[in-house]
N, C-alpha and C positions, 0 to 999 in steps of 0.2 A: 220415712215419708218420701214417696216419689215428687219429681217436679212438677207435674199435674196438679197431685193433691195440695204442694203447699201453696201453688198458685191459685188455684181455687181457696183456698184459706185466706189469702191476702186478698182477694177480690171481696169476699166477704165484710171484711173487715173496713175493706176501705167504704163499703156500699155499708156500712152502718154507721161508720164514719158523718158520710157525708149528710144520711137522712138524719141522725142528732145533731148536728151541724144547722139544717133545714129547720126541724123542731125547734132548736133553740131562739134563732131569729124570731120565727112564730112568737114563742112566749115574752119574747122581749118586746116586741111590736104592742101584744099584751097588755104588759105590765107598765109598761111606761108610751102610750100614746102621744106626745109629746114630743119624742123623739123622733117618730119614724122617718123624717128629710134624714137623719143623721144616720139614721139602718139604712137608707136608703141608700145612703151614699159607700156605707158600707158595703154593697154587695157590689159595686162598682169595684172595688180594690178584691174581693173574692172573684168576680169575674175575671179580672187578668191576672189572679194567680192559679184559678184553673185552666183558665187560656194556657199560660205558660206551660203546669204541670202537661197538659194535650200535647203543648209543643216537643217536647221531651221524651215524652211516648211514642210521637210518631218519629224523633231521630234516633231512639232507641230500638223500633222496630225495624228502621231501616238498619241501622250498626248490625242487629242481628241477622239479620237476612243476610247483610254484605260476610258476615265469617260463616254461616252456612250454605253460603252459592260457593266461597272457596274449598271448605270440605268434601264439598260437592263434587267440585274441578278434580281436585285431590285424589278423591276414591272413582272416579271416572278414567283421568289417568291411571293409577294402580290396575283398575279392571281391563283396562285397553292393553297396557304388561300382561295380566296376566294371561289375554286371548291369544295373545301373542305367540306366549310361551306353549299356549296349550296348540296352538295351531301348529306348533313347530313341532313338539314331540308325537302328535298325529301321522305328522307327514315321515318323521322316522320312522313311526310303527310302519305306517301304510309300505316304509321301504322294506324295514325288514321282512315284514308279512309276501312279500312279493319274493324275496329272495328264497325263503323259506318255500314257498311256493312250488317255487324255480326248481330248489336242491331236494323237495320232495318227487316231482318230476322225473329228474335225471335219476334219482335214487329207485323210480316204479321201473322205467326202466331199462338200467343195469339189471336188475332184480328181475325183469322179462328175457331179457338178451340171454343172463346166465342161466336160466331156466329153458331155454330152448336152443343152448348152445348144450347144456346137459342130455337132454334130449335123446338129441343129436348126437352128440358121443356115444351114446346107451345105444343106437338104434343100429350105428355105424359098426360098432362092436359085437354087436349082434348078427350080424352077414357071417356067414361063412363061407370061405374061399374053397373048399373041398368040394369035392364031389365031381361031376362029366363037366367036360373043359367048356358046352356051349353056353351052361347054365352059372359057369364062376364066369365068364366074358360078362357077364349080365351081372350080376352081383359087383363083381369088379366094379363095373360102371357106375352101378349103385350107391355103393361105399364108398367110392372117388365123388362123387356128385353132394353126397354127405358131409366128408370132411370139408369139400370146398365152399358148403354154407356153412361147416363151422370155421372154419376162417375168415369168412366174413364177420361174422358175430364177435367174432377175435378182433377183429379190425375195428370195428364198432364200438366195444367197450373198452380198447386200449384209449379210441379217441374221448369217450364221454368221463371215465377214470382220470384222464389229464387235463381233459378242459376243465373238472370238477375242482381238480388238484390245485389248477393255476387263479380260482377264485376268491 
């Protein structure tokens, strides 16, 4: 049986409690007219012991209230921990995601550089120095003007290979 339902059972109880409680008087009043100063005087001593029971009620509802504001505190602290934590391990992600970022980056490209440093060698390799001297002068030029942007490309990814290295 949940706390709802016994509580309502005990409400019950007590509200039939009180209405044969009421009834009774009734019948007494009744049965013996004679008395009624002396019932009368009786509900004087029921009135202040339901006063009281009232009174009890309302510093039991305060007791409860006072341990479920603490609970309260409690689990408000814990959740404030736990945003904490949660804000902290975001802020990792968000770094890592950035670095990752970063090293896919340097990683597109390398990946371009050696692709057009390839190229470049295939194209430079490809010249032929043979043939009438006006037309290797030209070629020559060619192939020297070739290797010297794959040198640069060289230079480019010795630097990006080592800054990647020293991270």
């Amino acid at each position: 049986m949940t706390q709802k339902e016994s509580g309502h059972k005990l409400m019950k109880i007590v509200a039939i409690t009180i209405f044969l409680l009421w009834s009774l008087t009734w019948l007494l009043m009744l049965l013996e007219p004679e008395n009624r100063g002396t019932i009368g005087d009786m509900f004087g001593v029921v009135n202040a012991l339901f006063s009281g029971f009232a009174f009890l009620g309302v510093i039991y509802a305060i007791l409860l209230q006072r341990t479920e504001l603490s609970l309260q505190r409690e689990e408000l602290t814990l959740t404030r921990g736990e945003l904490k934590k949660s804000a902290n391990a975001q802020e990792k992600s968000e770094i890592a995601l950035r670095m990752q970022a970063e090293a896919m980056a340097k990683t597109a490209m390398i990946n371009t550089l050696t692709a057009s440093l390839s190229s470049l060698e295939k194209r430079a390799n490809g010249i032929s120095l043979s043939g009438e001297s006006s037309k290797v002068a030209i070629r020559k030029k060619q192939k020297d003007k070739l290797q010297s942007k794959a040198r640069e490309i060289i230079i480019k990814l010795d630097g990006l290979v080592d800054e990647s290295l020293t991270e």
